[in-house]
ZAVOKOL-478661 format. One record per residue: residue in three letters; x, y, z negated of N, C-alpha, C in turn. Coordinates in steps of 0.05 Angstrom, whole numbers, padded with zeros to 5 digits, always signed. Layout:
REM residues N
ALAXYZXYZXYZ
...
***
This chain:
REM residues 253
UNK-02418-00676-00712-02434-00683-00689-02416-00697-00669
UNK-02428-00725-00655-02415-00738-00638-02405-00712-00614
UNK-02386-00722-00597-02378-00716-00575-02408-00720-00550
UNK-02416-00714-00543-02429-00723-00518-02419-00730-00495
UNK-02433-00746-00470-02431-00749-00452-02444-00736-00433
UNK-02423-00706-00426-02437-00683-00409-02439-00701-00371
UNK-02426-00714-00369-02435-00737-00343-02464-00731-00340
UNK-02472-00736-00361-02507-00745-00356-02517-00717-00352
UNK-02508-00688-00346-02518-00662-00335-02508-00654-00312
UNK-02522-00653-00303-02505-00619-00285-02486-00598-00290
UNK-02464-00593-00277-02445-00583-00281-02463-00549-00296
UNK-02481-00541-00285-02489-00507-00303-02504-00529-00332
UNK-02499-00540-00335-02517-00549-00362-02492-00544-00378
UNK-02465-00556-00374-02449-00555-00393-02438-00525-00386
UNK-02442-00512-00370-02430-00484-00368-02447-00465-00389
UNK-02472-00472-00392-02486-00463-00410-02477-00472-00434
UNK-02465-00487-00441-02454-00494-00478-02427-00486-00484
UNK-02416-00485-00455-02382-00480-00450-02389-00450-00465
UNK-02409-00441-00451-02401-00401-00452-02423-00393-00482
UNK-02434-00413-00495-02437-00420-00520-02422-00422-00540
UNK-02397-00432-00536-02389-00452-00547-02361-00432-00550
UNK-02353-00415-00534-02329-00408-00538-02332-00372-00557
UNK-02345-00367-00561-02360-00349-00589-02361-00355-00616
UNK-02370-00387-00611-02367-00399-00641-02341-00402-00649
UNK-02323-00407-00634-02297-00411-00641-02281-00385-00646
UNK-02291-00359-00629-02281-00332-00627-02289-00327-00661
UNK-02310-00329-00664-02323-00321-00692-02315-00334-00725
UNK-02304-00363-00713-02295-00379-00736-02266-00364-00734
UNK-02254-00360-00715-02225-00351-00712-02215-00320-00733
UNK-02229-00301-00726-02234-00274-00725-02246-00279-00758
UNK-02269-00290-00761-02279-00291-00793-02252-00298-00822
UNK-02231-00301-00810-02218-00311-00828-02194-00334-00825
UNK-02198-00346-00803-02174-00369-00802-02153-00356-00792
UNK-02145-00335-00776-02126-00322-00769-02115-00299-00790
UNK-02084-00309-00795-02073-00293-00808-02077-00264-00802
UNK-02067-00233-00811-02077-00214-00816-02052-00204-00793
UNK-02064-00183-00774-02049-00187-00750-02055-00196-00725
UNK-02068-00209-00728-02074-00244-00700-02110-00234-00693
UNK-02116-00234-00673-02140-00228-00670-02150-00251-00645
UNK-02168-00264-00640-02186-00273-00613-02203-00260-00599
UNK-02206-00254-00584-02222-00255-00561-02224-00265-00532
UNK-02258-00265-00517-02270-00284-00495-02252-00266-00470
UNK-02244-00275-00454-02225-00269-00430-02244-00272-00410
UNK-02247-00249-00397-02256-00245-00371-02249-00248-00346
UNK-02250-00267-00332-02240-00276-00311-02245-00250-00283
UNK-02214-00250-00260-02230-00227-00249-02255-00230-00225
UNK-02273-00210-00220-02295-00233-00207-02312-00245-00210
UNK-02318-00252-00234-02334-00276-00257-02348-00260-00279
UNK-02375-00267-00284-02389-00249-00311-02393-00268-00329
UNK-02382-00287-00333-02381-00312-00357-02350-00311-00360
UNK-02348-00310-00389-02323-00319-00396-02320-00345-00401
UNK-02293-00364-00389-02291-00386-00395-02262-00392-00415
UNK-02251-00361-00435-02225-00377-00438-02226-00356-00457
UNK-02215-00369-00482-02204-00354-00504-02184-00345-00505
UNK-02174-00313-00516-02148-00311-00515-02138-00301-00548
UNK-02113-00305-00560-02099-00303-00573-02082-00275-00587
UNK-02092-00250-00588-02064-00237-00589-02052-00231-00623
UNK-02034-00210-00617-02018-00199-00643-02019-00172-00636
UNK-02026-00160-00657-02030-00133-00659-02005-00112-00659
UNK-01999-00085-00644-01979-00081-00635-01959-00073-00659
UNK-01961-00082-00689-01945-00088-00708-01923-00113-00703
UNK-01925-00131-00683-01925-00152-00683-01903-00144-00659
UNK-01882-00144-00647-01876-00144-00616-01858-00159-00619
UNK-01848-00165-00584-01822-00187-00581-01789-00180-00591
UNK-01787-00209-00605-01798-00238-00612-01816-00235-00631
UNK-01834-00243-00635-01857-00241-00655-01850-00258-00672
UNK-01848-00242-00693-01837-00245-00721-01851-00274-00732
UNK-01836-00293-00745-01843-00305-00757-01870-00303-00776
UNK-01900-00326-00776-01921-00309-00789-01915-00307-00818
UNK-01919-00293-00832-01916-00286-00875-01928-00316-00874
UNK-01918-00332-00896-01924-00349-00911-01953-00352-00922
UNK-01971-00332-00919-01991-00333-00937-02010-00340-00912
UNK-01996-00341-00883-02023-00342-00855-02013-00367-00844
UNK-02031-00380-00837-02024-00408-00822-02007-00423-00836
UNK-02009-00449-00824-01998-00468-00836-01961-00483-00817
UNK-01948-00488-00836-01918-00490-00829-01917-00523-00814
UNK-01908-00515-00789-01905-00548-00777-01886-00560-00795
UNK-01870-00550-00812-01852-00558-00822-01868-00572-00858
UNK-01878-00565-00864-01892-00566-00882-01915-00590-00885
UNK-01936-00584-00867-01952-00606-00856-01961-00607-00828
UNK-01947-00624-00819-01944-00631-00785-01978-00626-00774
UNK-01984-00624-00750-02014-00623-00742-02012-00658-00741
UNK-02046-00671-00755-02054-00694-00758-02057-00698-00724
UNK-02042-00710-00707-02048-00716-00689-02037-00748-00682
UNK-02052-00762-00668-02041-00784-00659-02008-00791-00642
UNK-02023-00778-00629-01992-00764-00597-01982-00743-00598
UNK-01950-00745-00599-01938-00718-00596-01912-00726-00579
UNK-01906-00708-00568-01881-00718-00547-01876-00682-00546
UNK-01850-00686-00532-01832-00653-00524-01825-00662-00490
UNK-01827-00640-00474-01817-00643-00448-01798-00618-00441
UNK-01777-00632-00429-01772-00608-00418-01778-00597-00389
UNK-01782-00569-00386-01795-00554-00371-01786-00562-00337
UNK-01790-00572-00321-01784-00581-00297-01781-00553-00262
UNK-01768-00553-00253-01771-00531-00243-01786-00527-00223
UNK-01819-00546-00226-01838-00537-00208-01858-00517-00229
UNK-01845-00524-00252-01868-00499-00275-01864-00480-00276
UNK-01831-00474-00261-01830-00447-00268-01826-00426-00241
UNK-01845-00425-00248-01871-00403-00224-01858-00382-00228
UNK-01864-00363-00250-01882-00340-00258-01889-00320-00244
UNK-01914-00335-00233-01926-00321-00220-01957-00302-00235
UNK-01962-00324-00261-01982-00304-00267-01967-00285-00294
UNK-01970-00259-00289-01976-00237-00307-01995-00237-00328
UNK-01982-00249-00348-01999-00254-00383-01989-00230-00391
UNK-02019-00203-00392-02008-00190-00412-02037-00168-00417
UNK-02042-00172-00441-02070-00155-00445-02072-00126-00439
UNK-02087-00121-00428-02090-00095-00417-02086-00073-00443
UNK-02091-00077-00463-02090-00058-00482-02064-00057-00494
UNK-02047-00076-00486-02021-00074-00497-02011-00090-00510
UNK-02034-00099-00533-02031-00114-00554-02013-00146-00536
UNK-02002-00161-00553-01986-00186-00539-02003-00213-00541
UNK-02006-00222-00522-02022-00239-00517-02005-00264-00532
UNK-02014-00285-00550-02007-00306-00558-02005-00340-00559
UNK-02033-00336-00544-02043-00358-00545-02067-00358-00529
UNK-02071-00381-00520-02097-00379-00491-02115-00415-00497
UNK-02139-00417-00503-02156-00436-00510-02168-00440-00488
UNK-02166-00452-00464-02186-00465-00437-02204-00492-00450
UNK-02231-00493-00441-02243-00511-00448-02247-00517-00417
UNK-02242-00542-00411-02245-00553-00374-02274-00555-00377
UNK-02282-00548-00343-02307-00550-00337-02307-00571-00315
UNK-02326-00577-00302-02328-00588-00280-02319-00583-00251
UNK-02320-00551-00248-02309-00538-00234-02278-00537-00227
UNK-02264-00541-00252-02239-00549-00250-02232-00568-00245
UNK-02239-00586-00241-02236-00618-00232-02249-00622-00203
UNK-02267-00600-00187-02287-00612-00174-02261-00612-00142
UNK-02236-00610-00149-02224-00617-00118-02201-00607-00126
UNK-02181-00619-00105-02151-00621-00109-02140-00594-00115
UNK-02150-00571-00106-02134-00552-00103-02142-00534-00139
UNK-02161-00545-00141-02171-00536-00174-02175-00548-00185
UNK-02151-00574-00193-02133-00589-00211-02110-00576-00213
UNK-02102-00562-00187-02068-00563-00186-02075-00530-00191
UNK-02089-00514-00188-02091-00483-00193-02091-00486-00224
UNK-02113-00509-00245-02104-00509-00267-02082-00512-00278
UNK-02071-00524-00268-02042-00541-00287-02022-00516-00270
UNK-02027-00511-00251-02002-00479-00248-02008-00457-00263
UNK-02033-00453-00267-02035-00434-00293-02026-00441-00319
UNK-02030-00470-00322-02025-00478-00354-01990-00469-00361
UNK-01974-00486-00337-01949-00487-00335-01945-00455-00333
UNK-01947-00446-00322-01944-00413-00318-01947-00395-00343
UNK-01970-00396-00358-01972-00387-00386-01950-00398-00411
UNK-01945-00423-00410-01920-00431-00424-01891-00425-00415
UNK-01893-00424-00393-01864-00407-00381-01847-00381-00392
UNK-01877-00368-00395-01876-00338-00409-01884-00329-00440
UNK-01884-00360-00448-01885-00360-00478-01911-00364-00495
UNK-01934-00373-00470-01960-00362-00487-01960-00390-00496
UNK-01968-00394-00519-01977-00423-00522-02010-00431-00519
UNK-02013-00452-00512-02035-00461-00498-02052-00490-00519
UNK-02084-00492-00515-02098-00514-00528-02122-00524-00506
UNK-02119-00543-00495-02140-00550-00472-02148-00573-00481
UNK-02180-00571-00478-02198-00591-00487-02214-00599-00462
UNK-02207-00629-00455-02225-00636-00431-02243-00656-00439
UNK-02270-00649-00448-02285-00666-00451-02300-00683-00425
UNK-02282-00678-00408-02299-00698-00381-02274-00718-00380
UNK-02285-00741-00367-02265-00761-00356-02255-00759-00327
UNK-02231-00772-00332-02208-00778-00308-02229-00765-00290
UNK-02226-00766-00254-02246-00752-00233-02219-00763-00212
UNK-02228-00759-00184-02218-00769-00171-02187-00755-00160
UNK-02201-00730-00172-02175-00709-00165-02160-00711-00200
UNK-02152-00717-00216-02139-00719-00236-02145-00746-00252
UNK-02132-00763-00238-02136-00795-00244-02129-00804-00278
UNK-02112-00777-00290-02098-00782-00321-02111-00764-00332
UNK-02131-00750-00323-02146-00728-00337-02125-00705-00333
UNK-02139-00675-00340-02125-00652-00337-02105-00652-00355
UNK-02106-00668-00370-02072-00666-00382-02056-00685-00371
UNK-02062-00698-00353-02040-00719-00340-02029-00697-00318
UNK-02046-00678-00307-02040-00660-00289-02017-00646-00299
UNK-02021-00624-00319-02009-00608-00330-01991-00625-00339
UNK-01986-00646-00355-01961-00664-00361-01940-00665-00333
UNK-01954-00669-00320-01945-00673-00288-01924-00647-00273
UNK-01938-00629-00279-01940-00595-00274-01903-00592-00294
UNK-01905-00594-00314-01893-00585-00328-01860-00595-00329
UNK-01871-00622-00325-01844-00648-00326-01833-00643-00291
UNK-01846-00633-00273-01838-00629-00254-01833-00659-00233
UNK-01853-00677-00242-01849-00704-00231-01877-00714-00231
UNK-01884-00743-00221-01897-00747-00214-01902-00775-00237
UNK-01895-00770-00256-01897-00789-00276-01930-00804-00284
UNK-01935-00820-00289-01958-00825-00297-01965-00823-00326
UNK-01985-00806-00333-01999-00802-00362-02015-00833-00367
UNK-02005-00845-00390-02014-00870-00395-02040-00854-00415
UNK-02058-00861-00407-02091-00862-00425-02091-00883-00438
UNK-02112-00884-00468-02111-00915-00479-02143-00918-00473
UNK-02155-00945-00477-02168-00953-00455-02192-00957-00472
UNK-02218-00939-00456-02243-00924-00478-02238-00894-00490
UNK-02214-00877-00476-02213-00856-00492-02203-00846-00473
UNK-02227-00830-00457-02221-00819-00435-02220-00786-00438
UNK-02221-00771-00463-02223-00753-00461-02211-00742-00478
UNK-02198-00711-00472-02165-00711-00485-02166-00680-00502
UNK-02155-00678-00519-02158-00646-00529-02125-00646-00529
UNK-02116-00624-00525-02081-00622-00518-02072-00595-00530
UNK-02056-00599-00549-02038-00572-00555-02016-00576-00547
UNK-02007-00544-00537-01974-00549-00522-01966-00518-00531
UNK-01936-00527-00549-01927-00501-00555-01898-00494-00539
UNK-01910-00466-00529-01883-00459-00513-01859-00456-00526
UNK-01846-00455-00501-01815-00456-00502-01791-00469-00484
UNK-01770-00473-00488-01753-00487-00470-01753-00518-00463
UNK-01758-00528-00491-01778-00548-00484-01806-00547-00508
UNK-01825-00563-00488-01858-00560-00493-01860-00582-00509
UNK-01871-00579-00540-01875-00595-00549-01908-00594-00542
UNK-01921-00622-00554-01946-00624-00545-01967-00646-00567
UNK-01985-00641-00570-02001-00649-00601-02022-00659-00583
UNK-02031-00682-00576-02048-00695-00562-02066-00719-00580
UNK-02091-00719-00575-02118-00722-00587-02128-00737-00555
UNK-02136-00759-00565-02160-00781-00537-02177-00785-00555
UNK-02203-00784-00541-02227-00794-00550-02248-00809-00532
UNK-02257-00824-00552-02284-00834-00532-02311-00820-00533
UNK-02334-00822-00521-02354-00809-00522-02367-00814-00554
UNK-02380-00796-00560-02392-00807-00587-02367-00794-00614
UNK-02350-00796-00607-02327-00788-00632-02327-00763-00651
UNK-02322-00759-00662-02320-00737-00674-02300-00715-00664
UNK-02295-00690-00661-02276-00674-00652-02258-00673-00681
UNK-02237-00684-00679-02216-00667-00693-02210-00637-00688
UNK-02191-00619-00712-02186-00605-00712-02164-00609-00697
UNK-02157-00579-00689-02129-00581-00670-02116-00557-00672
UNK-02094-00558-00672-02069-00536-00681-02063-00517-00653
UNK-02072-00492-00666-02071-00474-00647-02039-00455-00652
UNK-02027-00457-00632-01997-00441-00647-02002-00414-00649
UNK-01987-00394-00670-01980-00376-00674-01958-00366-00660
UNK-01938-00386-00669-01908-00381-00647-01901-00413-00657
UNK-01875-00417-00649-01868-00445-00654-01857-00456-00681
UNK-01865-00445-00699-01869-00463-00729-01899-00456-00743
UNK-01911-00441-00736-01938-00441-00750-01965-00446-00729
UNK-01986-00454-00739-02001-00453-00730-02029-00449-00751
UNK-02045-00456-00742-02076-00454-00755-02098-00476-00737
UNK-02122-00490-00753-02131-00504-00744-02152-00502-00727
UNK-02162-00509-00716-02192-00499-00695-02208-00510-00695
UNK-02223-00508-00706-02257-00526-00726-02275-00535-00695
UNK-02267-00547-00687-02272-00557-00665-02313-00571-00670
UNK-02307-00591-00680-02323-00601-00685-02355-00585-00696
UNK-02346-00564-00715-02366-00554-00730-02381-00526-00712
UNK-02356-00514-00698-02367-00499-00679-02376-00517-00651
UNK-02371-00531-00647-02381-00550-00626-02415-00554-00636
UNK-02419-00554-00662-02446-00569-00667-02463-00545-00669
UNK-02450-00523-00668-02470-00498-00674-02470-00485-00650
UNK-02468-00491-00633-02463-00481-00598-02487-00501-00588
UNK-02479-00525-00595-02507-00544-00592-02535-00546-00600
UNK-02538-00529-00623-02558-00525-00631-02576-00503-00613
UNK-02567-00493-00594-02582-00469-00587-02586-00485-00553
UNK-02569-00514-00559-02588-00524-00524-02618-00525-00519
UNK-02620-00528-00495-02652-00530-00494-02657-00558-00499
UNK-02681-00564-00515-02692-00587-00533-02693-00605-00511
UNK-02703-00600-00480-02700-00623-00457-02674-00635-00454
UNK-02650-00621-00451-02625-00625-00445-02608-00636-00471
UNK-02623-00631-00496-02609-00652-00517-02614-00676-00511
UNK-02644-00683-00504-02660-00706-00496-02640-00719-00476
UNK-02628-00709-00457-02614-00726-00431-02591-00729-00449
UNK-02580-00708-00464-02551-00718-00478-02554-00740-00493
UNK-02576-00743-00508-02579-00763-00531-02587-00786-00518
UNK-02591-00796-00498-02593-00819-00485-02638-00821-00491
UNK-02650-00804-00502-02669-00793-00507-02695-00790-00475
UNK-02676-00790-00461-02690-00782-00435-02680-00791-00413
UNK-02691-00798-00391-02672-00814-00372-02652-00788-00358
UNK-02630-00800-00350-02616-00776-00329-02636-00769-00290
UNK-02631-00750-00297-02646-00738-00263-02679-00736-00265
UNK-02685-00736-00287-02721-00740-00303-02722-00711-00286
***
């Protein structure tokens, strides 16, 4: 299923597929793509009765440094690289290193990995661009590795998209994220460490979602059926609001 152009809704239209949408992926995760050990679940924000963020852990068999995963779970960067267009490594700049937020699951278990899908909300003003990308940078500080999918374009507050931010955040400079031109919208893996390597995906509206490499630790990972759970989160929109996505209905009808 194409990508859509969530532009044409209201910011609760896509919050409705966002908090859709991140179940399907909990469920594809949990059903089987995660090695034996590794579990997902929806992260509760404090304050908030929608979850907007997947989290990652290892079960307390698993503790620091977390053991390399058995051969038989995930797949070896070494082996077959994630199919991505863009990859680059940064090293860590010393405005990322905050640590100010406390990554650590209440139950004990070790948190691994953290899946943000951007909303509108996170873009809708300066100070929640830069609250994102200090969280992003903050979670890789402390090891968690991270996958952010911004299906909205550039906005006035993040001119390179939320990963030009967090690129920004991280490199500790004010560098400019070069976009290629019609592919305004970015899916980003970044695996922690001393330096951040980073698995970067642009798309234009209409495209298909690639899969994208979610780390384990820094030689394995597993893939994230992006696309297929994307299409089954969609299926449960309301039949009006496919109509505005599909160019089906005028916008503001």
């Amino acid at each position: 299923m194409p990508v859509h152009d969530w532009t044409r809704v209201e910011a609760g239209i896509f919050h409705d597929f966002h908090v859709a949408w991140l179940p399907e992926i909990r469920k594809a995760l949990n059903g089987g793509l995660l090695p034996e050990g590794f579990y997902a679940l929806a992260e509760q924000h404090a304050g908030r009765t929608i979850t907007d963020v997947l989290t990652l852990h290892a079960s307390p068999g698993y503790v620091e440094p977390l053991p390399l995963v058995p051969t038989t779970g995930g797949t070896a960067v070494a082996e077959a690289p994630p199919r991505v267009r863009r990859r680059e490594s940064l090293e860590l700049g010393m405005r990322a290193r905050r640590r100010s937020l406390a990554i650590r699951h209440v139950s004990g278990h070790r948190l691994v990995a953290l899946l943000e899908i951007v909303s509108p909300a996170n873009k809708d003003r300066k100070q929640s661009v830069e609250d994102f990308a200090a969280k992003a940078a903050d979670a890789l500080d402390v090891g968690v590795h991270l996958v952010v999918v911004d299906l909205f374009p550039p906005g006035p507050f993040d001119p390179q998209g939320m990963h030009g931010a967090i690129r920004q955040r991280l490199a500790g400079s004010d560098e400019v994220y070069s976009m290629p031109a019609g592919e305004p919208l970015t899916l980003a893996s970044y695996v922690a460490g001393p330096t951040v390597d980073i698995y970067v995906e642009q798309l234009a509206f209409g495209s298909l979602l690639p899969e994208m490499p979610l780390f384990l630790n820094s030689e394995r990972y597993v893939s994230l059926p992006l696309e297929s759970t994307y299409a089954a989160a969609y299926q449960g929109m309301p039949a009006f609001w496919r109509d505005v996505l599909e160019g089906k209905r005028p916008q503001g009808e």
